[in-house]
N, C-alpha and C positions, 0 to 999 in steps of 0.2 A: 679395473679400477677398484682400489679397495672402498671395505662397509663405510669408512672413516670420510673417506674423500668426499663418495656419492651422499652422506648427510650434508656434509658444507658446501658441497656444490646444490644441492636440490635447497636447501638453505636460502644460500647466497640469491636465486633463480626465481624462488619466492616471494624473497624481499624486496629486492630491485624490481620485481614485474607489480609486485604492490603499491611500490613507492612511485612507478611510473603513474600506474591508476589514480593515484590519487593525488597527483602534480598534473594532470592533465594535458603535459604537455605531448603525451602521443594519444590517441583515440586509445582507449580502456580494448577494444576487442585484438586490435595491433599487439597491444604491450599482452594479452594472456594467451594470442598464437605463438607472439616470439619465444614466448617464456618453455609453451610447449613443445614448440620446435628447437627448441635447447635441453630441454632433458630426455625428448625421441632422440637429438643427434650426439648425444654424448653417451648414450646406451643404458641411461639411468631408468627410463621406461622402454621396453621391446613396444613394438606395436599393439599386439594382442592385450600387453596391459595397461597400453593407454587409451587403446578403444574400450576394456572394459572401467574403464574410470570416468567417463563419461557417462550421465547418469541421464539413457534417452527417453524416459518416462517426464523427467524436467520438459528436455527438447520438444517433446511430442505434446506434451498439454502449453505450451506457448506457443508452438505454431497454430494448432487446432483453434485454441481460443484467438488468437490475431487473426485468422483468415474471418473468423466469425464476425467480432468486431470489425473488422476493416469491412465488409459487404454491407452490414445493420448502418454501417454510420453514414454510407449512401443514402438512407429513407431518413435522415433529418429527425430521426427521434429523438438521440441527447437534445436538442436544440427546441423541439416540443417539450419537454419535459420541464426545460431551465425558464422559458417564456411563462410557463403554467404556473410556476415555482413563485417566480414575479408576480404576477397578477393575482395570485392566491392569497401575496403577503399585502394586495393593495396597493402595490407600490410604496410602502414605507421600509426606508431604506436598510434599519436596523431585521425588520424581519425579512426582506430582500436576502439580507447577506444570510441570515440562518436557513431560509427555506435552500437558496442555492446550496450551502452547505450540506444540507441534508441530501439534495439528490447527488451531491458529488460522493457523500460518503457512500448513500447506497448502491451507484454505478459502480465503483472501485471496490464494492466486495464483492462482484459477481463480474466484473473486466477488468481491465488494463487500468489501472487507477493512471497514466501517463495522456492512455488516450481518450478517457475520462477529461483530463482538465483542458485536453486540445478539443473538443471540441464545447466543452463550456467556457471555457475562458473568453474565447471573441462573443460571447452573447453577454458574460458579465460585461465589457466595454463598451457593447450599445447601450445595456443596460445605466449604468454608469454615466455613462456619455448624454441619455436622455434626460436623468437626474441634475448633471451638472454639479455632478462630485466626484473626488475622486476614487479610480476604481481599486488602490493598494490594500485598504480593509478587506473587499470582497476579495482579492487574490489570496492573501496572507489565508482569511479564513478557509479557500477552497484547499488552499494546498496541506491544510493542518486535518481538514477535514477527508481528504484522500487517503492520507498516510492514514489516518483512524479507521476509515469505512475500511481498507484493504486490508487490514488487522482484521478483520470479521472472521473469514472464510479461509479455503485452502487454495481457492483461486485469487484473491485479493490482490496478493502483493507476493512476487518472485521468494522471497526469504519463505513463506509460506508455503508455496508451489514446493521447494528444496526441502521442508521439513517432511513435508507428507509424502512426498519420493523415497525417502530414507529411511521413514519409519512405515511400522504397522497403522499410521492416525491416517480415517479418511475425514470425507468431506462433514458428515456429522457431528465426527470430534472436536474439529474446530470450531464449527456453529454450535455446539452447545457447550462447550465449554471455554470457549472465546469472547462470543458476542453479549454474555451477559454484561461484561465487566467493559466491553467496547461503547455499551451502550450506558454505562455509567461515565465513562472518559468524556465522549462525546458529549452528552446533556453538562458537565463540568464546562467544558471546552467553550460551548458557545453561549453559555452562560458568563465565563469572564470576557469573552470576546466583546459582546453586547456591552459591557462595563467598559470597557479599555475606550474601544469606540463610539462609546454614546452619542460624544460632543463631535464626533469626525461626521457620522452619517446622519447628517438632515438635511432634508429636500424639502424647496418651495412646494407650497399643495398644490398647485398649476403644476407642475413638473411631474406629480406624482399621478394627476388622472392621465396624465399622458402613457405611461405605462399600462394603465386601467386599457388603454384603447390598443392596445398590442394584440394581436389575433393569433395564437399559439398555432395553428390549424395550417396557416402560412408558412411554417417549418418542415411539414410534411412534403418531402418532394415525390416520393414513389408509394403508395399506399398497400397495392399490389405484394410489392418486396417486402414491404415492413412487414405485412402480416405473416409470408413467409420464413422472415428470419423472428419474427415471435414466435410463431412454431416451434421453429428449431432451438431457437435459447433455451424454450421451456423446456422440449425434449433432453437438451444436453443438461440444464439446469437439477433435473428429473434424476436423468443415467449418474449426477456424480452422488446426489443422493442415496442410489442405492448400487453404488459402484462397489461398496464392500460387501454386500448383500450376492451381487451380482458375481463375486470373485475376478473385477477387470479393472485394468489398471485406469487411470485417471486419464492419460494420455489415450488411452484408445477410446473414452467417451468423447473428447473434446475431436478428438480427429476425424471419428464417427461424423458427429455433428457437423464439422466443417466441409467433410465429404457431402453428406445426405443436402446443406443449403445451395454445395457446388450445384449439385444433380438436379436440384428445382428451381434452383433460379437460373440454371445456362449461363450461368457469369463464368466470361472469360477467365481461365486458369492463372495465366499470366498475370491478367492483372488482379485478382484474386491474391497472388503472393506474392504483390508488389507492396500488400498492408505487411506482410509480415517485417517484423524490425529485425532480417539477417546479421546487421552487426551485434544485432544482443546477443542469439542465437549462436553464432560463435564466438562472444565474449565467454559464453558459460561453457563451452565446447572447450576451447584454451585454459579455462580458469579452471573443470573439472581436472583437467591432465596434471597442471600443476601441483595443485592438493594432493591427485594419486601420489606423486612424487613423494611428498613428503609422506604420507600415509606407510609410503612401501618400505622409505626406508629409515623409518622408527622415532621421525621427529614428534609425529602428532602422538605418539605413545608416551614420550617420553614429556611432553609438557601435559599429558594427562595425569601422568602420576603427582606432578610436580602440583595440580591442581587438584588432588587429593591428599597430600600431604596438607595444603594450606586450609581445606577444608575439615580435616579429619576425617574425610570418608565419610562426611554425614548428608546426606541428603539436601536439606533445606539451607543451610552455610550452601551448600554448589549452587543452586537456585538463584539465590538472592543474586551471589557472585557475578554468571550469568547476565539475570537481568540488569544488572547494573553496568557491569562492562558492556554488554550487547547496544546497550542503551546510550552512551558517553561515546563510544567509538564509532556508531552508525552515526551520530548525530556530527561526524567530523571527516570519514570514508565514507565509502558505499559500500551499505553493508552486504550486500553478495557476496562478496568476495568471502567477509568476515564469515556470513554463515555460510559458507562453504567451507570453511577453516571449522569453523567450530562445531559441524556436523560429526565428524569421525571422532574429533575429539571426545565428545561425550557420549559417541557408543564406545571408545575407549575408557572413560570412567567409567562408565555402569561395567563397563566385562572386568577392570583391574578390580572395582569396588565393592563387586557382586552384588550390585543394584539392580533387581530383576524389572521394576516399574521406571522408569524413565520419564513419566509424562509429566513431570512437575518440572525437570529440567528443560524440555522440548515447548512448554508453554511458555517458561520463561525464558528461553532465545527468542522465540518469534514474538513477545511482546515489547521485548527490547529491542530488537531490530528493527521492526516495522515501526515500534512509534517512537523510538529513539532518534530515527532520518527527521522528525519535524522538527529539529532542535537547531540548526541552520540550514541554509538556504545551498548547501551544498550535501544534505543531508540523504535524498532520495532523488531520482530520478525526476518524478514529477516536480519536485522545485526547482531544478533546474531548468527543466521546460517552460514552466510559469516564470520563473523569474527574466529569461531570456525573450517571451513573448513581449511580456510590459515593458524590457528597456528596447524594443522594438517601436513599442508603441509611445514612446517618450515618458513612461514612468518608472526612472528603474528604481530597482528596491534594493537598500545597501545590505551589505551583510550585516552590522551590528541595526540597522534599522526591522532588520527582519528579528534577530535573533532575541532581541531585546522585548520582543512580544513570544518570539516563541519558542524561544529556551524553556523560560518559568512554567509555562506551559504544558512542556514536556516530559519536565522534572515533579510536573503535577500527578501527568499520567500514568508514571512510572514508582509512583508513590502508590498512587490507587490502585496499581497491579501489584506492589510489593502486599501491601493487606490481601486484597483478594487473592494471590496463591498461599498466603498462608494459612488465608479461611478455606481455601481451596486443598490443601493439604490436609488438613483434618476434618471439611467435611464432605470432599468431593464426590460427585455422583448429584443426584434430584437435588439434595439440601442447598448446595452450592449453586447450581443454575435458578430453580427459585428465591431464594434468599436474594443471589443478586440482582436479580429480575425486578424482587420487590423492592430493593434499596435503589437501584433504575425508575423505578414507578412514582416512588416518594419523590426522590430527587427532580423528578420533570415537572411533579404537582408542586414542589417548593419552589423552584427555579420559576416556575409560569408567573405564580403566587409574585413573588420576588420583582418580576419583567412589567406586569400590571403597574405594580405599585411606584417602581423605577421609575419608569418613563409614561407615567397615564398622564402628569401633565402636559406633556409635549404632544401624545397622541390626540388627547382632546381639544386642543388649541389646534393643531392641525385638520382634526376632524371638522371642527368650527368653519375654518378659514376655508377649509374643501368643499365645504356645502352652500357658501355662499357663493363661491366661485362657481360652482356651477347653477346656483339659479340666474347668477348675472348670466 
């Protein structure tokens, strides 16, 4: 087969398994085997170089973390956590949705932001359901707040996981030069949420002691277990900390860990990797071969250069580019696929460009990526889960009903990362994680400031009415 044919075939094989993924009309891990079961049988990948284009450092840190999660979410702690969350905000329904938000962001930078919202979502609905309002604000916000919290970290969110596989960046790089600017998004975020929502979330004061009487303690079903898989979080949580320290890959901490929880909790193996989500596992098994493909035979090169001519080779022009495209396109695909395209791509610019730092472009994919998916309801994994719960539970949520809160949204946050990598470009390192830290700081003392002043009439007439109600 000539160099000619096997581009337009590896080409054509790419595009059709893309366009399958994102028509939905065959299951995503189907349509990225077929695709690679047609460039193994047409001789465009040999074996040897399609098992090396699989990237099992990916493979091995998602199963390791799933088998983890899936044994922890037997002991009912997401579900202690979410009740706590409630009862801490008082039951008033605008800090209800922030507090929930907030543990779903912080669950989703250290697990599975998908399995994250499965198991808070049905407590937002009792939650909800106790209130006598509807639960669509709290969804909307858990799932905007997932996509942010899994931006944090290098565990967070798969785009993430794919970044730090490919590159030299471990677990620390992303936590400190990530979460500064995550945590200015987020304080943004549920600061216009609370705005948008004001008039949606109010609950009778009778409704709300009701939640006051909620016993979080009642979530806990195994105490024993939990405190074992605390153990072991912390331990794995620990090893990815000092995994570049340590010289071992990310995958062998997390598979460690899921090893070591196997061995002290005697949980059956079987059903142990019956949490793990195999069709994901080889959706990215299929999806890496395809990429090899084109990688091997010169497409990802050649739209590299093509993305260095339109840049001029200049560093901060590819950045923006990036985050912008990373951003508009995940929020319409799934962007896996995308940052598995765009992976080699840009260690292709930096080798044509002779760009020897790369982290300005590698922050701006995965800032695009990950918080790009909250821009419709088809955007990430986790909306589709949540969206698909609620029209289970008779509240569906339209596409422009979603999007029409959480596009603008999106395009907020990607605004606030286009500043912050360019303060991040010229003054990255300590000035850059402080500075943003402190503009984090101000923003939550202003926003609080802001929340008081917004809604203290309503809290106080509530406060009112709550205190009489209970001395009646």
């Amino acid at each position: 087969m000539s160099e000619q044919t096997q581009v337009i075939l590896a080409t054509a094989v790419f595009l059709l398994t893309y366009a399958v993924i994102v028509s939905e009309k065959i299951h995503r891990a189907v349509a990225a085997l077929v695709g690679a079961a047609i460039l193994a049988l047409t001789g465009i990948l040999n074996p040897e170089e399609a098992t090396h284009a699989i990237d099992f450092n990916t493979i091995g840190l998602l199963v390791g973390m799933m088998i983890i999660v899936g044994i922890t979410r037997q002991t009912g702690v997401f579900e202690y956590l979410a009740v706590k969350a409630a009862r801490q905000a008082r039951g008033e329904p605008l800090r209800i949705m922030a507090a929930l938000s907030l543990v779903t962001a912080v669950l989703s930078a250290f697990l599975d932001n998908v399995t994250t919202v499965l198991l808070i979502v049905p407590v937002t609905f009792a939650i909800a359901g106790q209130l006598q309002i509807s639960p669509i604000p709290f969804l909307i916000a858990e799932i905007i707040a997932s996509n942010i919290g899994g931006t944090a970290t290098l565990i967070g969110d798969p785009p993430n996981i794919m970044i730090g596989s490919q590159t030299h960046l471990g677990f620390m790089d992303f936590v400190i030069n990530l979460t500064p600017v995550i945590a200015v998004i987020y304080i943004l975020t549920i600061f216009f949420l609370r705005l948008i929502y004001r008039r949606q979330l109010v609950a009778r004061p009778e409704l709300q002691e009701k939640i006051m009487l909620l016993n979080e303690r009642d979530e806990i079903k195994d105490p024993v277990l939990l405190k074992k898989c605390l153990l072991v979080l912390f331990l794995t949580i620990t090893g990815f900390v000092l995994h570049q320290y340590l010289h071992l890959e990310s995958s062998v901490i997390a598979l460690s860990g899921a090893s070591l929880l196997l061995l002290i909790t005697r949980e059956d193996p079987e059903h142990a990797l019956h949490a793990v989500e195999w069709p994901v596992i080889f959706f990215f098994v299929g999806l890496f071969v395809v990429v090899g493909a084109l990688e091997k035979v010169g497409v990802i090169e050649a739209v590299a250069r093509f993305s260095l001519e339109v840049t001029q080779g200049q560093l901060v022009p590819a950045a923006m580019l990036i985050l912008w495209i990373s951003a508009l396109a995940s929020a319409f695909v799934d962007n896996i696929p995308f940052v598995a395209t765009m992976i080699p791509l840009i260690h292709d610019m930096g080798r044509l460009g002779g760009m020897t730092n790369l982290d300005l472009l590698w922050w701006a994919l995965s800032l695009g990526a990950c918080l790009g998916g909250n821009g419709t309801i088809i955007g990430a994994s986790a909306n589709v889960v949540v969206i698909g719960m609620a029209e289970k539970r008779g509240h569906p949520i339209s596409f422009l009903g979603y999007m029409k809160v959480a596009f603008p949204l999106m395009i907020m946050s990607i605004v606030v990362s286009t500043v912050y990598l360019l303060f991040w470009h010229h003054y990255h390192g300590l000035v850059s994680l402080v500075g943003t830290l402190a503009v984090a700081a101000v923003l939550g003392l202003v926003t609080t400031l802001l929340n008081n002043y917004l809604f203290r009439p309503q809290d106080r007439s509530s406060a009112k009415v709550l205190s009489k109600y209970k001395e009646a």
